[in-house]
N, C-alpha and C positions, 0 to 999 in steps of 0.2 A: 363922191366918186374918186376924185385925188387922193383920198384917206385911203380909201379900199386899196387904192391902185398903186400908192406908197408902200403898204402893206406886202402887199403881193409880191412885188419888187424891192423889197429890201436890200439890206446888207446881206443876206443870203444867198443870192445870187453872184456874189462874190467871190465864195466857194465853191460854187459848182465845176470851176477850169480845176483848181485844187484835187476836188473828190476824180476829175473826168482825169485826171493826171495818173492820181495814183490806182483807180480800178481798172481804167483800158475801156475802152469807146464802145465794146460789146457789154460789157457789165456793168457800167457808167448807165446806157439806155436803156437796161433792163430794170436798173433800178430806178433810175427817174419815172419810168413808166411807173413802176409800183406805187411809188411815191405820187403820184401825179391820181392813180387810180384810187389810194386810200383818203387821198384828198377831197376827192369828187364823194366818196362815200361817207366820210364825216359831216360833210356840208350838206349832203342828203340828210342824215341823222338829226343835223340840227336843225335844219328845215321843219321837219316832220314834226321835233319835238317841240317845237316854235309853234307849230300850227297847235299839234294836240294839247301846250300847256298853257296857251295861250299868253306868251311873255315872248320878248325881243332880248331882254336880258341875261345876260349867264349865269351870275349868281340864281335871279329868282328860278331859271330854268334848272338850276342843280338841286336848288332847295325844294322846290317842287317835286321831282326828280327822287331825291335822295333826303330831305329834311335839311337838316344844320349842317350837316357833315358834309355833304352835295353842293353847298352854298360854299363852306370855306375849301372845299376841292376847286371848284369854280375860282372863286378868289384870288387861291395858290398859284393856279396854272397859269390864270391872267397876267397875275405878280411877277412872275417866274419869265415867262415868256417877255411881255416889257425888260423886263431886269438883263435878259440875254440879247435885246433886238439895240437896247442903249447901250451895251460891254462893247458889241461888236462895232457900232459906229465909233464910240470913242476909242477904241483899239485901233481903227484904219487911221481917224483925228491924229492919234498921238504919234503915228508912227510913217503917216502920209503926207502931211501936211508941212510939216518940217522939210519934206525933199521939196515940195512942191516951191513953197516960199523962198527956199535956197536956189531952184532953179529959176523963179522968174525973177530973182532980184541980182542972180549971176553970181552968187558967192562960191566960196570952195570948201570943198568938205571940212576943214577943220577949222573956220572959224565957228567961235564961240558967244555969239552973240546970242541973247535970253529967248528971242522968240523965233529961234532954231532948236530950241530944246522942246519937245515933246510934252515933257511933265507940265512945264509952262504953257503952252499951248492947247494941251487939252483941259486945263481949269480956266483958261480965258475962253474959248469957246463955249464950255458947260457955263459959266456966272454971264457971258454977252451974248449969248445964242439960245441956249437949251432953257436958263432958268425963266429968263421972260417968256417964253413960247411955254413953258409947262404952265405958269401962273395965267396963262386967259382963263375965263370965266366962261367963254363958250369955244368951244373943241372947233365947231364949225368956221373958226379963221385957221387953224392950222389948212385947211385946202388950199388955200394959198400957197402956202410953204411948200406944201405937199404936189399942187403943179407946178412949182418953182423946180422941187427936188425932178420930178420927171420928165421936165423940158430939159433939164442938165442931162438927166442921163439919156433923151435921145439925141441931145446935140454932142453926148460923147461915142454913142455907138454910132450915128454919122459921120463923126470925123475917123472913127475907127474902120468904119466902111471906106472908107476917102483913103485912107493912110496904107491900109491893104492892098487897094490895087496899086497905087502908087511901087511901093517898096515889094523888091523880089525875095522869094522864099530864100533861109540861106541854110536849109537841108540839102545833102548832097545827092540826096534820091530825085528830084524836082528837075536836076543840074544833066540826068544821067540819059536825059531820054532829046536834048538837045543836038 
């Protein structure tokens, strides 16, 4: 359920203030919706094909499906998809991480010390974090990690809930009607 639920909530969700920024809050929800709807229909699809081909797997589902070619399409998109879901967490790592350690340890932007550099810190994370969590032998202890990662992030949209009502909007339309 934590795997699923990692999944689901990914780094992805990280972009959505991004896209809602640059489409505007009318076309932002027309397309989330879409999105949200081709979602539910894919999920449908693999359902059904789960049921009818009798496999839980993707490969054997494309191979059955489609033969060899079905199996290494499956493969690809698997490949492809991990390979974009690990870019984008080590991109936040290398470029987040460094403010963060800078602000709890109170430093000032231009010191130069190794484990404020980015480059540095996202190869200690990938060889102290990533490589031992890829090398288990059964997937089912990543749940752990994986309730780990999702207690973080509603112990971060709670303090963001918290920090909201606290602090006053500082748009001057908010200001106009006082």
């Amino acid at each position: 359920v934590f795997n699923l639920s990692n999944a689901i909530m990914g780094s992805g969700i990280l972009g959505l203030s991004f896209a809602m920024a640059n489409t505007g809050i009318v076309l932002f929800i027309i397309l989330l919706l879409g999105v949200a709807i081709l979602s539910l229909y894919s999920v449908h699809l693999l359902l059904v094909t789960a049921k009818e081909g009798g496999s839980l797997i993707y490969e054997k589902l494309g191979e059955r499906a489609f033969g060899w070619p079905g199996k290494m399409a499956a493969f690809g998109s698997i490949t492809l998809q991990n390979i974009g879901a690990m870019s984008s967490y080590l991109f936040i790592v290398k470029y987040e991480l460094p403010e963060v350690i800078r602000a709890f340890l109170g430093l000032e932007e231009s010191s130069g010390e190794w484990y404020l550099n980015g480059n540095y810190v996202v190869v200690l994370v990938s060889i102290g974090i990533i490589l031992p969590l890829s090398m288990l032998k059964n997937l089912g202890y990543l749940g752990y990690t994986s309730g780990f990662s999702l207690s973080c992030m509603v112990f971060f949209l709670g303090v963001l809930i918290y920090k909201k009502t606290i602090l006053p909007c500082p748009l001057p339309f908010f200001y106009q009607h006082e």
